[in-house]
C-alpha positions as CSV (number, residue, x, y, z in Angstrom):
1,X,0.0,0.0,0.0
2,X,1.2,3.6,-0.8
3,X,0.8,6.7,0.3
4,X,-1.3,9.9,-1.2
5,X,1.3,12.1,1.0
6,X,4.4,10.5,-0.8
7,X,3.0,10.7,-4.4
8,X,3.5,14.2,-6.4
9,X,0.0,15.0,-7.6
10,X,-2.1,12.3,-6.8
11,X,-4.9,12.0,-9.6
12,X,-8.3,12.7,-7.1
13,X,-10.3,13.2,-10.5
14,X,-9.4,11.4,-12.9
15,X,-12.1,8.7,-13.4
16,X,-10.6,5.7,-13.4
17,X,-9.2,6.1,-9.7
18,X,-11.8,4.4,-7.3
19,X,-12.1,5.5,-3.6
20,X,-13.5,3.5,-1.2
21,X,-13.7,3.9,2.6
22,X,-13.0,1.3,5.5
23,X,-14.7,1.3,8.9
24,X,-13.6,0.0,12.3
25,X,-15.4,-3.2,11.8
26,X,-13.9,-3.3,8.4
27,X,-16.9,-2.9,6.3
28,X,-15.9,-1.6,2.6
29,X,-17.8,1.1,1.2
30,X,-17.4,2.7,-2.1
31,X,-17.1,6.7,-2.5
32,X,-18.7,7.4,-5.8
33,X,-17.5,10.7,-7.0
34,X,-18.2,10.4,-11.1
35,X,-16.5,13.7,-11.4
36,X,-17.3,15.3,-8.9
37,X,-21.4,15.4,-9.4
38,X,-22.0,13.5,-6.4
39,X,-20.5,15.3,-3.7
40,X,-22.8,15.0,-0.6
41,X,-21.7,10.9,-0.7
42,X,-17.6,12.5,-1.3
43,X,-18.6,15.2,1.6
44,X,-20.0,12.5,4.2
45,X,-16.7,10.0,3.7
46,X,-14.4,12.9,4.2
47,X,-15.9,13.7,7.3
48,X,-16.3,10.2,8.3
49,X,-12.2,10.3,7.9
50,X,-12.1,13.1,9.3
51,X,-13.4,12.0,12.8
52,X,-11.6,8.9,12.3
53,X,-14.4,6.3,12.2
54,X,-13.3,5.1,8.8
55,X,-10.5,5.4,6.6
56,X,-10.1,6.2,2.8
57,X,-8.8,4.4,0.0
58,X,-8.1,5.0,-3.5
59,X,-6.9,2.6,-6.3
60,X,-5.0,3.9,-9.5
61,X,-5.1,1.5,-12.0
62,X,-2.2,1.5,-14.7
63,X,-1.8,-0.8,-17.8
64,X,0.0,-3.9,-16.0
65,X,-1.1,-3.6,-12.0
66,X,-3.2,-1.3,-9.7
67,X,-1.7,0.4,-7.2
68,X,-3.5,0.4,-3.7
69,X,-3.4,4.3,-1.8
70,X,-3.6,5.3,2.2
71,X,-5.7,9.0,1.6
72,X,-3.8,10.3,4.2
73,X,-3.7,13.8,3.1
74,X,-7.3,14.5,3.7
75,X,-6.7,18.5,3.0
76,X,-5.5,17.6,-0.4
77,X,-8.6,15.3,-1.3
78,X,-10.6,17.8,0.0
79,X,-9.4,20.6,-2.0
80,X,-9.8,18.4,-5.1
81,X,-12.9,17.5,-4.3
82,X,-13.7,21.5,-3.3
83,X,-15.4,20.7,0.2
84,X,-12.9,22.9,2.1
């Protein structure tokens, strides 16, 4: 797994990246964005992050592998996403 805070311009939205979001009981949850057009369902898993009951995901895919992301810069997804 990788980290969003290591990576120089992480791709938040681009389509192909999918974001997902992990509770504390481990339940999976996708974070539909679709360009930005849903962003009540983007606005409810950042705060959910935010007060740390679940944690956010996003995988890149490339031509050979997919590579698995730790959104641990939650300022940065929020200012692609333009809820801060």
């Amino acid at each position: 797994m990788r980290s969003v805070k290591e990576t120089d311009n992480f791709p938040y939205c681009i389509s192909t990246v999918c974001f997902f979001e992990v509770d504390k009981t481990g339940t999976v949850s996708q974070v539909y964005h679709k360009n930005k057009s849903d962003r009540s369902k983007v606005l409810e898993a950042y705060q959910r992050a935010m007060n740390k009951t679940t944690t956010l995901y996003a995988v890149w895919p490339g031509s050979w592998s997919s590579d698995l992301f730790v959104i641990d810069d939650l300022n940065a997804f929020a200012k692609a996403f333009n809820l801060i």
